[in-house]
BAGU-20685 format. One line per field, with one value per residue: residue number from 1; x, y, z of N, C-alpha, C, O in turn. Coordinates in steps of 0.1 Angstrom, whole numbers, m for minus. Example, Ala and Ser with C-alpha at 12.3 -4.5 7.8 and 13.67 -1.06 7.14 Angstrom:
! residues 2
num	(1;2)
nc1	(132;128)
nc2	(m57;m22)
nc3	(78;71)
cac1	(123;137)
cac2	(m45;m11)
cac3	(78;71)
cc1	(132;129)
cc2	(m33;0)
cc3	(78;79)
oc1	(142;134)
oc2	(m33;11)
oc3	(85;80)
! end
This chain:
! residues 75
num	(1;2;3;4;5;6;7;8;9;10;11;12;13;14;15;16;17;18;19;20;21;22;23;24;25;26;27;28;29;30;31;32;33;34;35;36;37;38;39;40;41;42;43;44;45;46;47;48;49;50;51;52;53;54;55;56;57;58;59;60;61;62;63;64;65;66;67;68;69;70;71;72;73;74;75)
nc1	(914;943;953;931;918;933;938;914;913;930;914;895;907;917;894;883;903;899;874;875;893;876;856;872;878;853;850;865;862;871;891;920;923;913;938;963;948;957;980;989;980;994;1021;1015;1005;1009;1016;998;977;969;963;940;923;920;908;881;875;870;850;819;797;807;823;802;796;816;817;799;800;791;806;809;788;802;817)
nc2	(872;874;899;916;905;907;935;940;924;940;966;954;952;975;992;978;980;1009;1010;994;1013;1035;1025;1017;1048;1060;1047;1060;1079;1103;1127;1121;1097;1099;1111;1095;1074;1087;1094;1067;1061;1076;1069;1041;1043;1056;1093;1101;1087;1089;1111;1112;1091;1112;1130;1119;1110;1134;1140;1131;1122;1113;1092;1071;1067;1051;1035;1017;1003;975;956;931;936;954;940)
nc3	(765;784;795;793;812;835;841;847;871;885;885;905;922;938;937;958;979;979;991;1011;1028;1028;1045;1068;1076;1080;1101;1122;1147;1166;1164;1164;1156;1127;1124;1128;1113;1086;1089;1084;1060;1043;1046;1038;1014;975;968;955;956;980;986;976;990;1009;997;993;1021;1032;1024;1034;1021;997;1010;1023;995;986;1003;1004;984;961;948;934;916;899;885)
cac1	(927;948;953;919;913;943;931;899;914;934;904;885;915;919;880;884;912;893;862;878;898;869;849;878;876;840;853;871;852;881;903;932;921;915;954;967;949;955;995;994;981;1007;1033;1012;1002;1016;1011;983;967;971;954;926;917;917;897;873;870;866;835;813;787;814;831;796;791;818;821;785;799;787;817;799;782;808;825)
cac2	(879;877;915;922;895;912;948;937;921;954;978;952;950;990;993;969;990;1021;1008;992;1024;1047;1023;1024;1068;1066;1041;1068;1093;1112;1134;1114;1083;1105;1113;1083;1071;1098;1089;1055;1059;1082;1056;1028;1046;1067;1106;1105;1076;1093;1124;1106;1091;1119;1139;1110;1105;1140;1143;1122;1118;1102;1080;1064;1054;1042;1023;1007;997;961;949;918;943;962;932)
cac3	(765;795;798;794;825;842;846;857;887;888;892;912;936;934;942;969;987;986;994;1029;1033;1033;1059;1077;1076;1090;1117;1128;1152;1176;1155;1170;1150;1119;1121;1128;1099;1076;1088;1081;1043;1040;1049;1030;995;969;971;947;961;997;985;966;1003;1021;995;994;1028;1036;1018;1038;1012;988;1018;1022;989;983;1013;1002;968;960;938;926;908;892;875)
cc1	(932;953;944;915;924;942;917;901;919;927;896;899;915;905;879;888;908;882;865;887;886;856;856;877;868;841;856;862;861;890;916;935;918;932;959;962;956;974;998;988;991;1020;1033;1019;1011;1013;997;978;963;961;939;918;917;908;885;867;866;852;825;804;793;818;818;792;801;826;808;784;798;794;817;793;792;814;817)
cc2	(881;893;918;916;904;928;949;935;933;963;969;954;968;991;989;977;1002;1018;1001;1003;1033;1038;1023;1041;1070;1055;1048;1080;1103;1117;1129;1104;1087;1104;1101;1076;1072;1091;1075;1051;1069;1074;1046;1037;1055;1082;1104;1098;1079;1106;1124;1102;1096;1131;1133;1107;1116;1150;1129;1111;1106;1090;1067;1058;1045;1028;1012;1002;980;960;942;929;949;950;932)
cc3	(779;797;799;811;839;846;847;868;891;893;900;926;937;943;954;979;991;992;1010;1032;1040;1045;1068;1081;1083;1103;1124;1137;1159;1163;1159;1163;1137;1118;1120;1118;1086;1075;1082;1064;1037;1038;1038;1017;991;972;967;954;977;997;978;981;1008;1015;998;1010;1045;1034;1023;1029;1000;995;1021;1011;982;991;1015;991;972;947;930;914;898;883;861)
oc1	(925;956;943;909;921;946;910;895;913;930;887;896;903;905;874;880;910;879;857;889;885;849;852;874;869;834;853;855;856;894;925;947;921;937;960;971;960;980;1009;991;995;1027;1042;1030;1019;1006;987;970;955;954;931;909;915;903;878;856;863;847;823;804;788;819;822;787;798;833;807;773;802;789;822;797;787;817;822)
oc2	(888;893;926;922;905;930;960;941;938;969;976;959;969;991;997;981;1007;1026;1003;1002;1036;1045;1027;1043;1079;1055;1045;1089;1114;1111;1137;1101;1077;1096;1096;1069;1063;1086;1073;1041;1067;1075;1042;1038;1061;1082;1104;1104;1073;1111;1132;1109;1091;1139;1139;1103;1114;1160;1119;1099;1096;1079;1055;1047;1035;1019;1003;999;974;964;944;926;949;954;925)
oc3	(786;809;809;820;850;857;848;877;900;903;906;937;935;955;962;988;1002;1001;1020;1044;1052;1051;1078;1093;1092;1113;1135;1131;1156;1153;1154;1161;1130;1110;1109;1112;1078;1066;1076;1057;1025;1028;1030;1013;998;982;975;961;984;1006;976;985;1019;1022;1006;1012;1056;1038;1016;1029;996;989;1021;1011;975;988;1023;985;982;936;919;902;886;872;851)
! end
């Protein structure tokens, strides 16, 4: 079923996105580069999607795993 195939690529691309967001977040060390981040997903994403990365990637413990998700896997 093409829908079924089609919201798969959807949450893999979705997964994808956060998962190079939040290794971007811990790239970040200076609170200068924190902002400048934080501004430019603001810009990019939706509200929700802006406030999902900044819960996510103010919880260290979650920004690591899911910046160590193996995607291969999740399919």
């Amino acid at each position: 079923m093409d829908t079924e195939k089609d919201l798969q690529t959807e949450l893999y691309n979705s997964r994808l996105k956060l998962k190079k967001e939040m290794q971007r977040a811990l790239s970040c060390i200076k609170p200068s580069s924190k902002k400048k981040l934080a501004a430019e997903w603001r810009q990019t994403y939706s509200e929700l999607f802006y406030k999902e990365l900044i819960s996510c990637a103010k919880n260290k413990k979650v920004a690591v795993t899911i910046a160590d998700w193996n995607l291969e896997e999740m399919k």
